[in-house]
C-alpha positions as CSV (number, residue, x, y, z in Angstrom):
1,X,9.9,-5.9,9.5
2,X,6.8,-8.5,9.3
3,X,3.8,-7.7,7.9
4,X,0.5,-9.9,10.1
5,X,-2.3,-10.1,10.6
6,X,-3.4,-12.1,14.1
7,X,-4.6,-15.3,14.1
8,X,-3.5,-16.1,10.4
9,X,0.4,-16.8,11.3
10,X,-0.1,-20.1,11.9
11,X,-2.4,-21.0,8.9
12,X,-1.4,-23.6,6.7
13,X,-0.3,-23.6,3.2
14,X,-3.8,-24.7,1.9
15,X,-5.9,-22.1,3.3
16,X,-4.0,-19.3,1.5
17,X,-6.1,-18.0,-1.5
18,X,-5.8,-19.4,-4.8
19,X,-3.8,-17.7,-7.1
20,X,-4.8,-17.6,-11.2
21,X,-2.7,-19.4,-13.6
22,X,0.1,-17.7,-15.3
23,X,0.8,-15.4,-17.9
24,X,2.9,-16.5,-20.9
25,X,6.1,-14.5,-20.1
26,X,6.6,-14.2,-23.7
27,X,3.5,-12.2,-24.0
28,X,5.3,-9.9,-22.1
29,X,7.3,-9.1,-24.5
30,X,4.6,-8.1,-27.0
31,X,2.7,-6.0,-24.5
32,X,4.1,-2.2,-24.6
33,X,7.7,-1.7,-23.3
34,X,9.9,-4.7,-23.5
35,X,12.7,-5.5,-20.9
36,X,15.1,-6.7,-23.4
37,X,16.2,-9.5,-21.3
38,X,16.9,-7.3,-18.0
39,X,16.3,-9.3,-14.5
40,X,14.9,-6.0,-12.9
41,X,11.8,-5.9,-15.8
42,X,11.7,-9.7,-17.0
43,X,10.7,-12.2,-14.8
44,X,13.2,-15.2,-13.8
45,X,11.5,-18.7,-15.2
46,X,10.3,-19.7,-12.2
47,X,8.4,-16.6,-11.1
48,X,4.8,-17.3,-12.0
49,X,3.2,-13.9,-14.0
50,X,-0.2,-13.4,-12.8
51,X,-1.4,-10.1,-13.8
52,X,-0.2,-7.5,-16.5
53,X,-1.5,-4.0,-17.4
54,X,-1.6,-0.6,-18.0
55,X,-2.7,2.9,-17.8
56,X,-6.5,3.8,-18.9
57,X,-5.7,6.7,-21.7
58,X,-8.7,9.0,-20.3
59,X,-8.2,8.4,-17.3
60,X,-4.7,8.9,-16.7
61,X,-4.9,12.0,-18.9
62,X,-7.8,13.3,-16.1
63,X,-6.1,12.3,-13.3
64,X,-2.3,12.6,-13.6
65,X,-2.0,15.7,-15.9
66,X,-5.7,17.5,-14.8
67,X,-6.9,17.9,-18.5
68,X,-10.3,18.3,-17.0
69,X,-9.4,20.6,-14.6
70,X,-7.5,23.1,-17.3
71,X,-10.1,22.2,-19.7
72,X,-12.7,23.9,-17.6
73,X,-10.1,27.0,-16.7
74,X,-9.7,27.9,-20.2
75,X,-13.5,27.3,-21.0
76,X,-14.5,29.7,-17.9
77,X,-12.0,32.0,-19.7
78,X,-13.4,32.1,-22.7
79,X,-17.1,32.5,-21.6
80,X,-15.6,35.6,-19.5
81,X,-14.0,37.2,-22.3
82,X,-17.2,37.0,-24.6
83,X,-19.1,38.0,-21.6
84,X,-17.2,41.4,-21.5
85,X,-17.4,42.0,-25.2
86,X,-13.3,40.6,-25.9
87,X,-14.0,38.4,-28.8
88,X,-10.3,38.3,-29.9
89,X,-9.4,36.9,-26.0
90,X,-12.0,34.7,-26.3
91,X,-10.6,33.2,-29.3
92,X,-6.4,33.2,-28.1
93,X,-8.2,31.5,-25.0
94,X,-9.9,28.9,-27.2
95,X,-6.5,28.2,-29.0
96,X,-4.5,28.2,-26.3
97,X,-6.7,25.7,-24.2
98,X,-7.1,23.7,-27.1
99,X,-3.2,23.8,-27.5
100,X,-2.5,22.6,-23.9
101,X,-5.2,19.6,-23.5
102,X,-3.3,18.4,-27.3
103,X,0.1,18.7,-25.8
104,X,-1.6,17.1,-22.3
105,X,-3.0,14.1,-24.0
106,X,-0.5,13.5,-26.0
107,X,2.0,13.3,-23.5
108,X,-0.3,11.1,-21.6
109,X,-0.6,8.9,-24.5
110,X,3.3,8.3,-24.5
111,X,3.2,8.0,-21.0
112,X,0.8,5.1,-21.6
113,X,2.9,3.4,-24.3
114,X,5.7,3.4,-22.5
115,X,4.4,1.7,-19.5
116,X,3.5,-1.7,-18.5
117,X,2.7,-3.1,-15.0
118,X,3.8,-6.6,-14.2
119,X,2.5,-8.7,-11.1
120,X,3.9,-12.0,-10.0
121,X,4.0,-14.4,-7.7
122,X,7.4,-12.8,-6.3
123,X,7.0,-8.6,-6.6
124,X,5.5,-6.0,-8.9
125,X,7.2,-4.5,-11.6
126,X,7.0,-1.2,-13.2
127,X,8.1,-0.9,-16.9
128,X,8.1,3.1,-17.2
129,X,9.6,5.9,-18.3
130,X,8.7,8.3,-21.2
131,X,12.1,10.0,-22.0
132,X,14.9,7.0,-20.3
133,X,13.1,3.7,-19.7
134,X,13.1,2.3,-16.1
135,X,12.8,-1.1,-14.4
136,X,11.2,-0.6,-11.2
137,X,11.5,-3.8,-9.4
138,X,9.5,-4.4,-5.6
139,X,9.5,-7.4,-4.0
140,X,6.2,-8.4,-2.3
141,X,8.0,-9.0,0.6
142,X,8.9,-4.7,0.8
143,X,5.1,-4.3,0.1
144,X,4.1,-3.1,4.2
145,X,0.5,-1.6,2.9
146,X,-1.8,-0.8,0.2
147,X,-4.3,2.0,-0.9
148,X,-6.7,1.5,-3.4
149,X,-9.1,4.6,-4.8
150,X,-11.2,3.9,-7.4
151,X,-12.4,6.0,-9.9
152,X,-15.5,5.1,-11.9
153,X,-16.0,2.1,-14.4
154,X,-13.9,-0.2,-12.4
155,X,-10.7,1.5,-13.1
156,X,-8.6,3.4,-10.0
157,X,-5.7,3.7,-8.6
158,X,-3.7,1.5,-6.3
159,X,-0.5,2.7,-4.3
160,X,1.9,1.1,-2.1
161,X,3.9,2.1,1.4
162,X,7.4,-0.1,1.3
163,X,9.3,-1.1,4.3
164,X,12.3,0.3,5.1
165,X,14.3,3.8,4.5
166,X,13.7,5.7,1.0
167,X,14.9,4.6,-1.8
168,X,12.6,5.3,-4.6
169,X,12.4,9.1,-5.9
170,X,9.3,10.8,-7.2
171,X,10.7,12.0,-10.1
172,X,11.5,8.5,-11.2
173,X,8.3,7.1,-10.2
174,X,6.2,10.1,-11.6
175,X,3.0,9.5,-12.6
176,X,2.9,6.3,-11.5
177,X,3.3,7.4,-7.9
178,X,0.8,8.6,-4.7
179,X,0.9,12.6,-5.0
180,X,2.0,14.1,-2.0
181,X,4.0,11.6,-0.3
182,X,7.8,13.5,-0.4
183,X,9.3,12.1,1.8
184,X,8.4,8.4,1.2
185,X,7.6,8.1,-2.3
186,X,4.7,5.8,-3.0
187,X,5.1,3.7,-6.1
188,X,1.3,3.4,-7.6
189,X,-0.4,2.0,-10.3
190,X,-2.2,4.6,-11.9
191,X,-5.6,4.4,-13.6
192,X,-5.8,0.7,-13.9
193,X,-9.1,-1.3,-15.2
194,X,-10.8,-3.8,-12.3
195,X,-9.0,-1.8,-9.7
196,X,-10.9,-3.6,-6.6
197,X,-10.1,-7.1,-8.3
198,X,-6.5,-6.5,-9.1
199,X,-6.0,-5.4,-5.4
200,X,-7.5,-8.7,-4.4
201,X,-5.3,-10.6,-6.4
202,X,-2.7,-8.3,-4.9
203,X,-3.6,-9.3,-1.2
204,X,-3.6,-13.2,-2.1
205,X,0.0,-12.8,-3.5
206,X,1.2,-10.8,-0.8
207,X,-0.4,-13.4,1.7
208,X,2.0,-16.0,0.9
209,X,5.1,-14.6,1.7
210,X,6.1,-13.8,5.3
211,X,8.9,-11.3,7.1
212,X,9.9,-8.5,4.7
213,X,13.7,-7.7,4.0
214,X,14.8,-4.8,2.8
215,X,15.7,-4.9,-0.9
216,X,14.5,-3.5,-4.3
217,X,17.7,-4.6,-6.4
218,X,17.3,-8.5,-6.8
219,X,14.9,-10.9,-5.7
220,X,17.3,-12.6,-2.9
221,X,14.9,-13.5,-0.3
222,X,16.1,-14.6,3.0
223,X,14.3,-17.2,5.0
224,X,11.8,-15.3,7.9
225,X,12.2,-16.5,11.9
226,X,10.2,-18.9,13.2
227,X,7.1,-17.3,14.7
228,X,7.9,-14.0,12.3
229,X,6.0,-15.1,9.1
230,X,2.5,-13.7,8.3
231,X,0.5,-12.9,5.9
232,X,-1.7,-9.5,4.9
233,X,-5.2,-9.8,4.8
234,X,-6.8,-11.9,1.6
235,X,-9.5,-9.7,0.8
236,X,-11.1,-6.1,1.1
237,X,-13.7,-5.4,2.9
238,X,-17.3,-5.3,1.4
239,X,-17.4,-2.0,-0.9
240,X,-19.6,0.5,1.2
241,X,-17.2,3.5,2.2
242,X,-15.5,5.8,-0.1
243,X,-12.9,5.2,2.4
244,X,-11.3,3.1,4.8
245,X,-7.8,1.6,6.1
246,X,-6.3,-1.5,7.3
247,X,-3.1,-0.2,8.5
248,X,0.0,-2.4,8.0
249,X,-2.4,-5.6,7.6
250,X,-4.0,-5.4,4.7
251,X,-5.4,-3.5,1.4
252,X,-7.3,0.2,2.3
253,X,-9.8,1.5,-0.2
254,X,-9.5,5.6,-0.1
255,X,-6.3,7.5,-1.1
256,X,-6.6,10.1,2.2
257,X,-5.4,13.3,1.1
258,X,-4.7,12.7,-2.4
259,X,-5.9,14.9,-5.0
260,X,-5.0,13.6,-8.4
């Protein structure tokens, strides 16, 4: 399936945006969870590393596991219990609240450190997993269309709809994937900082490559048909709506529907 956008199938190499220069791949290594040499997290020699990243602590902690949400249940609580005159309910509500947004954050906080977000020139990768690490490799190529939502200081979310049948499973994925999507999971990069210019940089790498192919084990890219190659669009639009969408062609700002 190819990804296009009209009029730009034909452009040349040279009007394609620029791309930044690399990241050291050995930095990788020093950056959160390493890869330990494994082709589905480390990046072959030639691949050309132009982001890395992870999770924002507060925010990830506010979005994925809803401390604030709970934090203002049990507070609600506890105001309602020394409303009535129930001083001792007011205080187990206290302990317990203050129990659960510990055991939240700190879960969060692993979740964190056990995560890194890797961007290249060829696919994404996602470093995760809290109890058995996981590589999560995705070609640019299976990359059909983006969602970006952001959240305040720069930082947001950014989740992607792959091309083909489901492979990917929301319990592997989770947090870092779109909530409510079932029946075809959503990797997403969760509570990253510059959200709107990571997605750009996104968008330019996606640009360069043309028909997609299904595959999310290796990097074997096949060569697209003549006429099939294309390119997504290389920016987003001006930041005015909270929401928007530009189907299969390019980067949509807005997570419709999602409520983390």
């Amino acid at each position: 399936m190819a990804v296009t956008t009209p009029g730009l199938e034909a452009a040349p190499a040279a009007t394609l945006p620029a791309l930044p220069e690399g990241i050291d791949h050995a930095a990788l290594e020093e950056d959160g969870p390493r890869a330990f040499g494994d082709r589905m997290g480390t990046p072959a020699a030639d691949e050309k590393v132009l982001w890395k990243g992870r999770p924002d602590l507060r925010l990830l902690a506010r979005s994925a596991f809803h401390t604030r949400a709970l934090g203002l249940y049990m507070a609600a609580l506890v105001v309602i219990a020394l409303a009535t005159g129930r001083s001792d309910a007011a205080i187990v509500a206290g302990v317990l609240g203050a129990a659960l947004l510990a055991l939240l954050y700190l879960i969060a906080w692993h979740s964190t450190r056990t995560t890194l977000y890797i961007l290249t020139d060829s696919r994404l990768i996602l470093r995760i997993g809290m109890a058995i690490e996981t590589r999560i490799n995705i070609p640019l190529k299976q990359i059909r269309a983006a969602h970006l939502r952001l959240r305040g200081q720069g930082h947001g979310d950014i989740a992607f709809e792959l091309a083909g049948e489901r492979i990917l499973g929301t319990l592997l994925l989770w947090p870092h994937v779109r909530p409510w999507h079932y029946a075809m999971p959503q990797p997403m990069l969760r509570a990253v900082p510059d959200a709107a210019a990571l997605a750009h940089l996104i968008a330019a790498a996606r640009a360069r490559h043309g028909a997609i192919t299904q595959n999310l084990i290796g990097i074997k890219e096949s060569a697209a048909p003549a006429g099939e190659a294309g390119s997504m669009a290389g920016a987003l639009p001006a930041q005015g709506g909270a929401k928007g969408r530009l189907g299969e062609a390019g980067l949509a700002a807005g997570l419709e529907g999602a409520t983390a």
